[in-house]
Residue, then its C-alpha position, 0 to 999 in steps of 0.5 A: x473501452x477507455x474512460x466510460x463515464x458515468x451515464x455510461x456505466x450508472x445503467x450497470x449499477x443494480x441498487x443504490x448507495x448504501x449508508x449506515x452508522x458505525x456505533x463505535x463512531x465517532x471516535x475520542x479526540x487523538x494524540x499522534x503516536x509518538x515513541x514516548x506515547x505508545x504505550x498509550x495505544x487502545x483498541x478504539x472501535x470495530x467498524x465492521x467485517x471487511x478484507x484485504x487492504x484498508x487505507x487512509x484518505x490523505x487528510x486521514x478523515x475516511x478509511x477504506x477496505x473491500x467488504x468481502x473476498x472476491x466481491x465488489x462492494x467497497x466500504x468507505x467509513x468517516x471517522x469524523x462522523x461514523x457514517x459508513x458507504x458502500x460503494x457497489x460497483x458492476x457485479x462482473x467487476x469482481x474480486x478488488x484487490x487494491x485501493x488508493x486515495x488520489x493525493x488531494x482526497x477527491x477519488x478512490x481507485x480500485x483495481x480487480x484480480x479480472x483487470x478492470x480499475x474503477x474511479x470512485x467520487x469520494x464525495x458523492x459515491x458515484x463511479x466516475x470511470x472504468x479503466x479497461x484493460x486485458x492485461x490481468x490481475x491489477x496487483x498495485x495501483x499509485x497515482x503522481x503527487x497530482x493526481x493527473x496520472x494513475x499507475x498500475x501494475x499487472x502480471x504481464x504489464x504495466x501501464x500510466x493512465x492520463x485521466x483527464x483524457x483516458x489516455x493508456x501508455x502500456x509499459x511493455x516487458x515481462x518481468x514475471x508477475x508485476x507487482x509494486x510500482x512507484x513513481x521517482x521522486x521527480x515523476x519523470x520516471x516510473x518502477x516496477x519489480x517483478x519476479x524477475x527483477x524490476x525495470x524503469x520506465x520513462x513516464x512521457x513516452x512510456x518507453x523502457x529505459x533500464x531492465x534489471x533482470x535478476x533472475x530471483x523472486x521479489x517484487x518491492x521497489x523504492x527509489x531513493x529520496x534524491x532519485x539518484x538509486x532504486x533498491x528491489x528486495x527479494x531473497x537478496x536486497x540490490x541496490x541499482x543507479x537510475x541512470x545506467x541500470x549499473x547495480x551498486x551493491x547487493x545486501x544480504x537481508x536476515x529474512x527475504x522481505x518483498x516490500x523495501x522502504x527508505x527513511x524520508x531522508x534517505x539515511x535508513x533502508x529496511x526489508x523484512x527484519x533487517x535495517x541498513x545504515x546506507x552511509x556504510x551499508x553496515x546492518x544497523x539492526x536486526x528488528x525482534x520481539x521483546x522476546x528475541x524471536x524474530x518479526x519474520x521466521x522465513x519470509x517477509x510479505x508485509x509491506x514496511x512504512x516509515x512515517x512521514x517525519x521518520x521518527x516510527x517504522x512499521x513492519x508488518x503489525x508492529x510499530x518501531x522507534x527509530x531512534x532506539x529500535x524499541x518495539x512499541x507496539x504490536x498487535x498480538x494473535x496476528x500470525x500470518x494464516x496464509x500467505x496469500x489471503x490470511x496476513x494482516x492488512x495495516x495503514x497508519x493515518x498520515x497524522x500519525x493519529x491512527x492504526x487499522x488492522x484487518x485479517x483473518x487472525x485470532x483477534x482480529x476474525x476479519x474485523x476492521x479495527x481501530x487504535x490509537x492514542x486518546x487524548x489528554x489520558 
């Protein structure tokens, strides 16, 4: 069933919001990370046990991670107050495998490995909609710049769901397991790569415009700031135009990386250890440790962000300028255990203010960790 609402689902709900205090909250005033601050950067505060993805609100004031593996509670901490919910969902919906803040901050979405997505009031904890589908495993989930669409990827499809209707438009076309999805800077269409390739969607009708069949694993899409191009990483890094599906060029990354990111202004491209100068398409650098070993051995599943203004990179649990490709901090004892379940989760907090880690590592023993900057030190 599509777009059940609370009355409907609150009857599946055994216990009540459950509220605490984290001890480490509220935090110290911050200074956004910067390359000339970093070596300033502190473990800030253990918040608790938690697994797999943390995320930021938008405005940076909540964080957000799954309590245990396979379960279906989520933890919600204020960083301004230290007060942590649990959001207890319906005890079938298990295993939450992905989360994601609406853009203005108002929901929460949570997608399961048994295909369910739910839709969290952050204000009040309450669960607004269970978005139903027999489609799968829900890998990734982004909504548009709005809020008035939720796109989600499965392993045999993928989907854009309308939410003030609980309209579904199935994105039909088996590319292997589905997993990174994102729409194009215009919103008029949506990406989705797979284990075969990627293919674009028209986000109006829901019907396939282009199919890059490549025939190599990968998964990681981005689309150029202009909306012109979109890059899938993988064993081989391809860049495709938008328009004809004609591909433009193919790089050989140091390391195969799944996720690929662009720079905000479109002028850098990265995947695994590798960045790409996309004037000339030269290797502009090979990211190391101040070792000289490699961030990635042999293969690369951590996701790579820049910051909004561009002036840090993160790949994995390590934080780049650049500008001069320094390494400014990293996160040690974070190795990779496994590669499904034991790799650092991180997000950086869109002020810049924050870092959270979560894994199962030496250090971190499933702990969700703070760091930062303190102020005025």
């Amino acid at each position: 069933m599509i777009g059940r609402t609370i009355l409907c689902i609150s009857t599946l709900l055994l216990a009540p919001l459950a509220t605490g205090q984290s001890g480490d909250l509220p935090l110290p005033d911050l200074e956004p990370i910067t390359p000339e601050n970093a070596i300033r950067i502190v473990h800030l505060a253990d918040l608790g046990k938690a697994y797999g993805k943390v995320v930021f609100s938008p405005d940076g004031t909540l964080l957000a991670s799954v309590k245990e593996y396979g379960g279906h509670e989520i933890y919600v901490w204020d960083l301004r107050t230290g007060e942590l919910t649990t959001l207890v969902g319906p005890q079938q919906f298990l295993d939450i495998w992905d989360l994601e803040f609406s853009p203005d901050g108002a929901i929460l979405a949570s997608g399961s490995a048994y295909g369910d997505i739910i839709l969290w009031s952050v204000a009040t904890g309450e669960l607004i909609k269970s978005l139903e589908s027999e489609s799968g495993h829900v890998w990734d989930l982004t909504f548009n710049a709005d809020g008035t669409l939720l796109a989600a990827s499965r392993s045999v499809d993928a989907e854009i769901w309308t939410l003030e209707t609980g309209e579904r438009k199935v994105l039909t076309g088996n590319l292997g397991a589905l997993r990174n999805i994102v729409f194009s800077p215009d919103e008029t269409m949506v990406a989705v790569g797979g284990g075969d390739g990627a293919r674009l969607w028209d986000v109006a009708t829901g019907k396939p415009l282009i199919v890059m069949e490549i025939g190599t694993g990968g998964g990681g899409v981005a689309f150029h700031p202009d909306g012109t191009s979109l890059v899938f990483g993988g064993e081989r890094v391809r860049l495709f135009d938008v328009e004809t599906g004609e591909q433009l060029i193919a790089l050989e990354p140091d390391v195969p990386g799944f996720s690929v990111a662009f720079d905000p202004d479109g002028t850098l491209l990265v995947s695994g250890n590798t960045v790409w100068d996309t004037e000339t398409w030269d290797i502009l650098t090979t990211l190391e440790k101040e070792d000289g070993s490699p961030i990635f051995a042999d293969y690369s599943p951590q996701p790579v962000e820049f910051s909004p203004d561009g002036t840090l990179l993160r790949t994995g649990n390590v934080i780049w300028d650049t500008v001069t490709w320094r390494q400014l901090f990293i996160l040690e004892e974070a190795e990779v255990a496994g590669f499904e379940f034991g790799h650092v989760k991180v997000s950086l907090s869109p002020d810049r203010t924050l870092l959270a880690f979560v894994g199962d590592t030496i250090q971190l023993q499933g702990t969700v960790q703070l760091w930062g900057v303190p102020a005025g030190e």
